[in-house]
C-alpha positions as CSV (number, residue, x, y, z in Angstrom):
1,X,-15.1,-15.8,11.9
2,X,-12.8,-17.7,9.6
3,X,-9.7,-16.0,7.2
4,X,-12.5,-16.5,4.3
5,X,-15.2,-14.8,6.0
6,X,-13.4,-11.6,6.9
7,X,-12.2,-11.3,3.2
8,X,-15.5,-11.8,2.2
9,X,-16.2,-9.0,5.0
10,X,-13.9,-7.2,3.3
11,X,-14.6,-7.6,-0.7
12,X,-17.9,-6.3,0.4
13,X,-17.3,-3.2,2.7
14,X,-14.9,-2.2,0.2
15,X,-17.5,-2.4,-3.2
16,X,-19.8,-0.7,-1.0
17,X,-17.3,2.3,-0.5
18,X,-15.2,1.7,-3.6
19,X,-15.6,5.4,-4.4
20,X,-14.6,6.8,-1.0
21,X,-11.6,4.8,-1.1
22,X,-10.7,5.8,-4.2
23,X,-11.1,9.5,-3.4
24,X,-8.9,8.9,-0.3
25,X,-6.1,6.1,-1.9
26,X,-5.6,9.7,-4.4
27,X,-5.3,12.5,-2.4
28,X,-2.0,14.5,-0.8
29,X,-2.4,13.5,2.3
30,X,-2.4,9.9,1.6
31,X,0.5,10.6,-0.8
32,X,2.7,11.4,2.0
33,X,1.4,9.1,4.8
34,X,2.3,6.6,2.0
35,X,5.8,7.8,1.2
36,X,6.9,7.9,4.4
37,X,5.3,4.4,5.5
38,X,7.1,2.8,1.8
39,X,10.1,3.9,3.0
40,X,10.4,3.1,6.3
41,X,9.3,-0.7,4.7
42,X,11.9,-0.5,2.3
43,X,14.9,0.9,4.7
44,X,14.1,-2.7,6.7
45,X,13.4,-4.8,4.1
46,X,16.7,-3.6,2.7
47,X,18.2,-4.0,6.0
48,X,17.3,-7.8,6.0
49,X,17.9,-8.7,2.6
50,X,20.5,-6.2,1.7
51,X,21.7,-8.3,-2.0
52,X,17.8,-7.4,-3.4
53,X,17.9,-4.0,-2.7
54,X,16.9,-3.6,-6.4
55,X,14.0,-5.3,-6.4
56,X,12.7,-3.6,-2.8
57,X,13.0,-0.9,-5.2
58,X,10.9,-1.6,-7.4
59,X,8.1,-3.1,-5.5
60,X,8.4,-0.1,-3.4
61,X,7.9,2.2,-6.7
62,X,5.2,0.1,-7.8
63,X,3.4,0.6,-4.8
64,X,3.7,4.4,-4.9
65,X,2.5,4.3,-8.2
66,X,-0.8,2.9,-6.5
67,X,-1.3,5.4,-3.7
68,X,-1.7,8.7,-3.7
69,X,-1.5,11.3,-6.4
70,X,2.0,11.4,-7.7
């Protein structure tokens, strides 16, 4: 199974339980699985590239903004 094919994989097991997913990316608990797993990847990521610390930031943020419900 090539890269392509398990995206493919994927795309499909994902429009097949798009709604699940959707239920689960919005609840509490993924909320603070998410917090805690965006901020031990923005502690390193700040660790290695301390000048951007701005932007890590913001991406981090941005991807907070996706998960959970807050």
């Amino acid at each position: 199974m090539g890269i392509e094919d398990a995206v493919n994989k994927g795309k499909e097991l994902f429009e097949q339980n798009k709604d699940k997913i959707e239920e689960a990316v919005k609840s509490e608990q993924a909320e603070d699985i998410s917090d805690k797993v965006l901020d031990g990847i923005a502690d390193f990521a700040k660790k290695v590239a301390p000048g951007a610390a701005d932007q890590i930031d913001d991406i981090r943020q941005n991807a907070d903004n996706a998960v959970g419900n807050e």
